[in-house]
C-alpha positions in Angstrom: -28.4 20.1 -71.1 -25.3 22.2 -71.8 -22.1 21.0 -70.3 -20.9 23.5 -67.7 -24.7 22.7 -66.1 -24.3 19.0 -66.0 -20.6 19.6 -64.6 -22.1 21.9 -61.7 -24.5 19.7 -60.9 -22.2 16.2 -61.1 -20.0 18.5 -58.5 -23.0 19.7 -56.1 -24.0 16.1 -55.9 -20.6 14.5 -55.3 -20.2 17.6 -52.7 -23.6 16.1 -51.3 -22.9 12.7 -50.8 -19.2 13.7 -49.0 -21.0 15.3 -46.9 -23.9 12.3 -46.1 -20.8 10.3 -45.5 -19.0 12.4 -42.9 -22.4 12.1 -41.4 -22.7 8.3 -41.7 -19.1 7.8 -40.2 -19.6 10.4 -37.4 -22.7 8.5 -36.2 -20.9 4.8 -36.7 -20.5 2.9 -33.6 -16.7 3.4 -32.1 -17.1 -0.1 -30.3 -14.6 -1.9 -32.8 -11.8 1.0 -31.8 -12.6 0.3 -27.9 -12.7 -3.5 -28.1 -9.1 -3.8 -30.1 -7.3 -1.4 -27.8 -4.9 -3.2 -25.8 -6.1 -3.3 -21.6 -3.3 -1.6 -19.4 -0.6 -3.1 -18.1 -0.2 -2.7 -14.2 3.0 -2.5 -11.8 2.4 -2.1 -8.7 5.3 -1.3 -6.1 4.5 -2.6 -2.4 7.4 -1.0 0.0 7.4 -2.7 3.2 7.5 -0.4 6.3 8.1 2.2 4.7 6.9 5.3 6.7 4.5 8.0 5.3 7.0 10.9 6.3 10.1 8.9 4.4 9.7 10.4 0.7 9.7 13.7 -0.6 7.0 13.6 -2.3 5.3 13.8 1.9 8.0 15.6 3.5 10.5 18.1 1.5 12.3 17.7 4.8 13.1 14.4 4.9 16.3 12.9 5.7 16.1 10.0 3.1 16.7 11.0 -0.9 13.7 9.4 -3.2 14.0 11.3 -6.0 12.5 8.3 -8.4 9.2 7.9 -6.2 8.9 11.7 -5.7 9.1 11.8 -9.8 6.2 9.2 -9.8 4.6 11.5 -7.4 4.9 14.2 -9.8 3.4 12.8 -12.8 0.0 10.7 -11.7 -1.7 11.4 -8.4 -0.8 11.7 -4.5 -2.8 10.6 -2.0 -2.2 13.1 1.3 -4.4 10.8 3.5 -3.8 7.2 2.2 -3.8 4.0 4.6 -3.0 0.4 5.0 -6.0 -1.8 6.0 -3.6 -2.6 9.1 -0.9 -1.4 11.4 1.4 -4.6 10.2 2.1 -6.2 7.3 0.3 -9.3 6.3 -3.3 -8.4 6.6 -2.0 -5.2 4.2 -0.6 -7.9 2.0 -4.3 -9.3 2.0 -6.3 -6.6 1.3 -4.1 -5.1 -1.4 -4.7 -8.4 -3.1 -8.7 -9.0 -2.4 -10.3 -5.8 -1.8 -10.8 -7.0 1.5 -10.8 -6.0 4.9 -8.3 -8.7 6.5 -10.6 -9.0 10.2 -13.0 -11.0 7.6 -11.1 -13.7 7.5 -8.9 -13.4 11.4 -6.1 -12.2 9.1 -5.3 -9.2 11.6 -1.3 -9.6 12.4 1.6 -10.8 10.7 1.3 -14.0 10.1 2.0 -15.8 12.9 2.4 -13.2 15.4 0.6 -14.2 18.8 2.2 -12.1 21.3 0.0 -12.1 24.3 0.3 -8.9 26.7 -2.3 -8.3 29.9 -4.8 -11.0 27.7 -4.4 -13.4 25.1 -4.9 -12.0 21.3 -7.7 -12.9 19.3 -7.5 -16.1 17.2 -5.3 -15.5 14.0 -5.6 -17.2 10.4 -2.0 -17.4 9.1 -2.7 -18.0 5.3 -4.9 -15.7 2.6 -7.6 -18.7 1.8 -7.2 -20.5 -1.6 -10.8 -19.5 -2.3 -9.9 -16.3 -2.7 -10.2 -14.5 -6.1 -6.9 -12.6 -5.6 -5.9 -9.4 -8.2 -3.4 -11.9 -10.1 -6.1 -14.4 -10.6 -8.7 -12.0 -11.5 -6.1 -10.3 -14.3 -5.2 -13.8 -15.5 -8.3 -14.7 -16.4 -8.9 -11.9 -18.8 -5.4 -13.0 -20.2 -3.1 -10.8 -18.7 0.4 -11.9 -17.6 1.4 -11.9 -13.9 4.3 -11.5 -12.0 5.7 -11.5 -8.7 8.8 -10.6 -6.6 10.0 -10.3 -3.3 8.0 -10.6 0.6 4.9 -12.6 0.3 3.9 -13.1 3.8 0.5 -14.7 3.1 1.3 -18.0 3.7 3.1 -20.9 6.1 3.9 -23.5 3.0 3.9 -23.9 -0.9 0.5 -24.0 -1.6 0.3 -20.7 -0.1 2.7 -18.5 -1.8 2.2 -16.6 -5.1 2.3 -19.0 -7.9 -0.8 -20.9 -5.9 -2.5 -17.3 -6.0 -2.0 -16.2 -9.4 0.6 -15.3 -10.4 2.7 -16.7 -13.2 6.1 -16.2 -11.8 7.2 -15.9 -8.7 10.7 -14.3 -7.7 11.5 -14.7 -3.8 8.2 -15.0 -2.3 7.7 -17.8 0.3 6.8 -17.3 4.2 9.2 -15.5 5.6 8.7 -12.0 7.3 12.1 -10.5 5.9 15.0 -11.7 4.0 16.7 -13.8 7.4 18.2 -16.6 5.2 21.9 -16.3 3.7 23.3 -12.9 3.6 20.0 -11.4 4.0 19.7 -8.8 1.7 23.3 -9.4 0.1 23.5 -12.5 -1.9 23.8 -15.5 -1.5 20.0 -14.9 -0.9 19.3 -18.9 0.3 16.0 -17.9 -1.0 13.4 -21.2 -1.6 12.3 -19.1 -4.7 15.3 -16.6 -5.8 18.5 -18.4 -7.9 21.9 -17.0 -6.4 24.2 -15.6 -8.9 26.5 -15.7 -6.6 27.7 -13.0 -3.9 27.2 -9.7 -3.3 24.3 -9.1 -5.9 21.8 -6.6 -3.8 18.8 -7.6 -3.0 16.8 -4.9 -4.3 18.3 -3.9 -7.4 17.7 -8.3 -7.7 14.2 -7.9 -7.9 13.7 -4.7 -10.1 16.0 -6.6 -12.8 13.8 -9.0 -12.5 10.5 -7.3 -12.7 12.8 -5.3 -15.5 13.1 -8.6 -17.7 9.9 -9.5 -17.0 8.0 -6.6 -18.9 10.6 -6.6 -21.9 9.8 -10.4 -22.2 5.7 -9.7 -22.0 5.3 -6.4 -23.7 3.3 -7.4 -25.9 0.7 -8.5 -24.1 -1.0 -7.2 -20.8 0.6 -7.7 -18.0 0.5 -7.6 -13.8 4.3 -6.5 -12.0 4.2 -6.9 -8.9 7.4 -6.0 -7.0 7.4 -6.3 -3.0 10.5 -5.2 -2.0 11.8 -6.9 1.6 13.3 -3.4 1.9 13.3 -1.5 4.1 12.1 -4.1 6.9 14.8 -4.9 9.2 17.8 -6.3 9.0 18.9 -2.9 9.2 21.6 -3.2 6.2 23.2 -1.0 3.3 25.3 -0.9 0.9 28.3 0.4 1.8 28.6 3.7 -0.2 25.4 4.9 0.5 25.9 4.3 4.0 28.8 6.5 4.3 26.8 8.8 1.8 24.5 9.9 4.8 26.9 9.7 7.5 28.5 12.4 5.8 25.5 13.9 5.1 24.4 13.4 9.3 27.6 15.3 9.8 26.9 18.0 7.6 23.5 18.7 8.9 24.9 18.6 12.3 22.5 16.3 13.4 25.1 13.3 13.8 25.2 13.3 17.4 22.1 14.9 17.9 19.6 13.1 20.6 16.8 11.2 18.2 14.7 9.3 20.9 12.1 10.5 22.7 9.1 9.0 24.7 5.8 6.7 23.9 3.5 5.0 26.0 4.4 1.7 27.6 1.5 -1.2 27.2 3.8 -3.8 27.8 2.9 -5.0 31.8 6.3 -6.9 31.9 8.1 -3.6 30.4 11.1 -2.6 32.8 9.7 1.0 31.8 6.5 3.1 31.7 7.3 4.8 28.6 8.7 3.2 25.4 11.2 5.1 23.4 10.4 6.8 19.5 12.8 7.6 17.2 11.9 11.4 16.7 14.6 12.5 14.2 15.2 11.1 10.4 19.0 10.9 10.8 19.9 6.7 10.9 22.6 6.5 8.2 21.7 3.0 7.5 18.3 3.0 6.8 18.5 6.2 5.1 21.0 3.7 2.4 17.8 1.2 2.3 15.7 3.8 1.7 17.8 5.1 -1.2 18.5 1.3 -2.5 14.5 0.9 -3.2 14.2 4.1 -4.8 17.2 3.5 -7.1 15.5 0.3 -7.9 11.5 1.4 -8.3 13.3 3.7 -11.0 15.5 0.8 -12.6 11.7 -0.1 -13.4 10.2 3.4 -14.5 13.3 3.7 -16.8 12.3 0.3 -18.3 8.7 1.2 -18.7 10.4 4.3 -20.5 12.8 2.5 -23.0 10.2 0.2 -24.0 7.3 2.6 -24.6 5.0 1.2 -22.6 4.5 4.8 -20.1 1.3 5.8 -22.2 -0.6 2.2 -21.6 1.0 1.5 -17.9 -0.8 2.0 -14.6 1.9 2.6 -11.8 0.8 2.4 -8.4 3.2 2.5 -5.0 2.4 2.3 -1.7 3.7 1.0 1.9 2.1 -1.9 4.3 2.3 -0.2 7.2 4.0 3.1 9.4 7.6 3.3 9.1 9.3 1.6 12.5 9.5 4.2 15.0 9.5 2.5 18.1 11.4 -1.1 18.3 13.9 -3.1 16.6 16.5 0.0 16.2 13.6 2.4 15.6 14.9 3.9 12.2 12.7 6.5 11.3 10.8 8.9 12.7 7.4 9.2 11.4 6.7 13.0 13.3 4.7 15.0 13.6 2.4 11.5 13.0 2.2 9.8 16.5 3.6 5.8 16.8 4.6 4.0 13.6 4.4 0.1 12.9 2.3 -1.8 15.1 0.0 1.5 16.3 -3.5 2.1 15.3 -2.4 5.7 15.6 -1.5 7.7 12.5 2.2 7.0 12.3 1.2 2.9 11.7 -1.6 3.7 9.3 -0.9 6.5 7.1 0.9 5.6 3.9 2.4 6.8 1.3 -0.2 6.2 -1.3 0.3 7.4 -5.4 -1.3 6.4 -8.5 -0.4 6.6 -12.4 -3.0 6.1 -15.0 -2.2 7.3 -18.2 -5.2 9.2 -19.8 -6.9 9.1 -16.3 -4.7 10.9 -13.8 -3.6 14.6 -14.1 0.4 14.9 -13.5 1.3 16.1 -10.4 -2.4 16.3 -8.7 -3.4 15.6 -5.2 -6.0 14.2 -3.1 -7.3 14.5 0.4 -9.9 12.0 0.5 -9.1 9.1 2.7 -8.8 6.2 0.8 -7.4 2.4 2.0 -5.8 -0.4 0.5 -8.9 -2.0 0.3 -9.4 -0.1 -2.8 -6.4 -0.7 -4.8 -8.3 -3.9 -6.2 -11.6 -2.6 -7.0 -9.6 0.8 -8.7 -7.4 -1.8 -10.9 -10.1 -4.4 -12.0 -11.8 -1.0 -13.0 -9.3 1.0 -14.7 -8.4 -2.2 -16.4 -11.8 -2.5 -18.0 -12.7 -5.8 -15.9 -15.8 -5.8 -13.6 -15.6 -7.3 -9.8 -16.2 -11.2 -9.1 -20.0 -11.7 -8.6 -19.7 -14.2 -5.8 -17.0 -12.2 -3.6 -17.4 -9.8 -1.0 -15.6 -7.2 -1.7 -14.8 -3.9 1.1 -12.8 -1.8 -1.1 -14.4 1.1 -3.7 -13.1 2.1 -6.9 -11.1 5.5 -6.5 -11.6 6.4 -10.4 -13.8 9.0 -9.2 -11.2 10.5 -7.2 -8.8 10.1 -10.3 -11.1 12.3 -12.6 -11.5 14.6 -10.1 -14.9 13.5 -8.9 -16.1 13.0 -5.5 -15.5 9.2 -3.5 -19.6 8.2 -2.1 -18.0 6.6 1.3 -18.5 7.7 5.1 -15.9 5.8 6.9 -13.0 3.6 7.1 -11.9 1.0 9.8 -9.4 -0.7 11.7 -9.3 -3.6 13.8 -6.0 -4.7 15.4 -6.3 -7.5 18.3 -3.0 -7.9 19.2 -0.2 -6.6 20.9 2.4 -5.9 18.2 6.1 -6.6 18.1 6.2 -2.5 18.2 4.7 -1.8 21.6 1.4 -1.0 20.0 -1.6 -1.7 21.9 -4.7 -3.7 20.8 -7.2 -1.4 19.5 -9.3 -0.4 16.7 -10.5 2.9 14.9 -13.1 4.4 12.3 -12.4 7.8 10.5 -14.5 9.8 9.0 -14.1 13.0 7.3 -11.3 15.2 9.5 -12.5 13.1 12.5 -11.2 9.9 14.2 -11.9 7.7 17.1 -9.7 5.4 18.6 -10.7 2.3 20.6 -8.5 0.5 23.3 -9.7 -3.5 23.4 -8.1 -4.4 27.0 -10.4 -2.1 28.7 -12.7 -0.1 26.2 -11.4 3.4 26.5 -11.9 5.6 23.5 -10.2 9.0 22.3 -11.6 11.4 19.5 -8.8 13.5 17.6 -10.0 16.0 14.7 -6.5 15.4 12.2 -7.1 18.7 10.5 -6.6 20.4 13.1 -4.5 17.8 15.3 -2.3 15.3 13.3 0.1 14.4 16.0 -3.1 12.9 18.1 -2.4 14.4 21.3 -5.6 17.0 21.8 -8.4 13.8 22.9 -11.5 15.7 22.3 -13.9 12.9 23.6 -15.1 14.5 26.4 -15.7 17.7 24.2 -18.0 15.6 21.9 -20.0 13.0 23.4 -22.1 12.9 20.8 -20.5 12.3 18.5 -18.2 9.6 20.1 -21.2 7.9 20.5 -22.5 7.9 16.8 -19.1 7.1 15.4 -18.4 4.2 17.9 -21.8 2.9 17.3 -21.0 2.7 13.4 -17.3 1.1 14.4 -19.1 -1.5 16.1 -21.6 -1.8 14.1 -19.1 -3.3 11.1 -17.7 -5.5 13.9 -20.4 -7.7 13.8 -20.7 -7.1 9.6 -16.5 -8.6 9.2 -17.3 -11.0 12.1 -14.0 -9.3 14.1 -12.6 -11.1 17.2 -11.3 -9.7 20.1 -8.6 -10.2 23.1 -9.2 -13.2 24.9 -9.1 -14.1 29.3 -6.0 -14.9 30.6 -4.9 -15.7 34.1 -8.5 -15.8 34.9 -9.1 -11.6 33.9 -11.6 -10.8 31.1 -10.8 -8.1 28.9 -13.7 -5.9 27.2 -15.7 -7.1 24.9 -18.2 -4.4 22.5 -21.7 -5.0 23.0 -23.5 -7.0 20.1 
């Protein structure tokens, strides 16, 4: 065979087998690239009380400057009709960290709150179970690295608090409701689980340095921040220069002196009157300064996530507990044109701030109507962290991945179930939504009120009367997963019997 023929055909045959390789490789199994890449790390900011109308992000009108959580906003996904499980804060606390609605396990007020009004409450647990399989232990066991810091809430003693429920360190969380010990939330903290460094160290900026030092120490490995900042419960407190920062700012506005109370229903029987004052204007210089504080220090966090390149491989997540406090303890904020705030089953008490992060999942700046709870923050990490749910566990909450790729969420409704008279004036109640639709059930004497929230936000057009039938359906269906969580109601007192649904 002459030369330049053997040559052609050496080349047409080497030409051949590149091109049976590109076949071979393209048809390979890619499991070995999915099984070495690294799970996500998760940090997950829990704000307590703040109120759904208090960032930007909700309300380009606000009072309060959050530039940092209104960036977060910006690049992964808002939530416009996000809740807490629960008008107060511990049963939030519990369902952010089981997937569970708290009424399974008489976890429905702040633990121990057991105010009793025209009736008793209903019996209240005051710890989350041991048994639990909580979102630190469920991440721990797949070898991630957990963390927490700040209000715990969950439990009366040691064996309670977070290093008992997961969680490999544990920066300032014990029982308490707030940060009453020392100089509150200006050190010396007096904190059982937070080391003074002496005085004047804020308590905010405290706990993102440590949640900071934290993820540089474990960045190379997964890991599970979880930063509950006491802020911006009472004490009403500030740092100084951002204090006068928004008095001067009040001034400016001219809204200073300007009359920020109106009125709220009274359920109170011993109340001196029948209406209860609501803060109706955003213009309290102090908690305006907390407000600030926590956002300074959710982005002391974001910038660490930045300098250590971690952004591309972290799951962010930030929400609230409950409404922002409208009507009690110095009624801060104003959560208008949302009726109530903390302790109120009505929008103002429920509605959160609610945004998610997840690199490669989330579109930057996108938002989402669907009402979703914080039932489903558990369920939506476990997933987008590659980890299936706990076999043996109930679990209420659904994965929102759907909603993150832009699909549809398969749920009808959501529920509430409060059986207590809060510290806030609220009154014992419960409610169901479902779609633009929600009905609202009193507990002392069964009275119910239908509000459509597209059209009515504020919750002052009752449309029960208009729409018997379907009050009937969707209070059938409320009480229907009464009997499912096993939920207790108010109890007789002074000889009077309150209602009681029909089983």
């Amino acid at each position: 065979m002459n030369r330049p023929l053997l040559s052609q055909k050496l080349s047409n045959l080497a030409a051949i087998a590149s091109i049976a390789c590109l076949f071979a490789t393209a048809f390979l199994p890619r499991v070995s690239r999915a099984e070495d890449r690294r799970p996500p790390n998760v940090v997950f900011f829990l704000v307590d009380d703040l109120g759904f109308m208090d960032i930007g992000a909700n309300n380009p009108d606000t009072f309060y400057e959050t530039p940092r959580i209104d960036e977060l906003a910006q690049s992964g996904m808002r939530f416009t009709n996000g809740y807490a499980a629960n008008p107060v804060c511990s049963p939030t606390r519990y369902s952010i960290l089981t997937g569970k609605y708290p009424s399974r396990v008489d976890a429905t007020n702040f633990f121990t709150g057991t105010r009793a009004g025209r009736f008793h409450p209903a019996p209240l647990n005051n710890r989350m179970p041991l048994e639990e399989v909580t979102l630190a232990e469920a991440l721990k066991d797949s070898g991630y690295a957990t963390f927490f810091a700040g209000k715990w809430h969950l439990g009366p003693s040691e064996e309670y608090w977070p290093e008992n429920q997961g969680f490999d360190i544990n920066r300032g969380g014990h029982n308490a409701g707030g940060p009453y010990s020392g100089n509150r939330y200006f050190s010396p903290f007096k904190n059982p689980r937070l080391e003074d460094h002496g005085e004047g160290e804020h308590l905010p900026d405290r706990l993102a340095t440590e949640a900071a030092a934290f993820i540089a120490d474990h960045q190379d490995q997964p890991f599970l921040a979880y930063l509950s900042f006491y802020s911006v419960h009472t004490p009403l407190m500030g740092r100084p220069d951002l204090v006068n920062k928004y008095q001067a700012k009040a001034e400016r506005l001219g809204i200073a002196d300007r009359e920020a109370l109106g009125e709220e229903e009274q359920v109170f029987p011993s109340a001196k009157s029948s209406t209860r004052r609501v803060r109706t204007l955003q213009n309290h210089a102090v908690y305006a300064a907390m407000v600030e504080a926590m956002d300074q220090a959710v982005g002391k966090v974001l910038d660490q996530i930045e300098s250590l390149q971690l952004r591309s491989n972290t799951i962010v997540i930030l929400t609230s507990d409950n409404g922002g406090l409208s009507t009690s303890e110095g009624s801060p904020t104003s959560n208008l044109p949302l009726r109530g705030g903390k302790g109120w089953v009505y929008e103002g008490g429920i509605r959160e701030a609610f945004l998610i992060r997840a690199p490669g999942v989330t579109e930057s700046g996108s938002t989402n109507d669907t009402p979703v709870c914080s039932i489903d923050f558990y369920p939506t990490i476990l997933d987008l962290c590659g980890q299936g749910l706990p076999s043996d566990r109930v679990v209420d909450g659904q994965s929102l991945r759907p909603l993150l790729n832009g699909q549809p969420l398969d749920r009808k409704s959501l529920f509430w179930h409060y059986p207590h008279y809060s510290n806030q004036g609220g009154f014992p109640g419960g409610a169901i939504r479902e779609g633009d639709w929600k009905l609202v059930e009193r507990y002392e004497d069964g009275r119910v009120h239908l509000y459509n929230l597209a059209q009515d936000i504020g919750e002052r057009n009752d449309l029960a009367a208009k729409h018997p039938e379907r009050v009937t359906e969707m209070r059938s269906r409320l009480h229907d997963w009464y009997v499912d969580v096993d939920a207790k109601f108010l109890r007789e007192k002074d000889g009077k019997q309150p209602w009681q649904p029909k089983q």
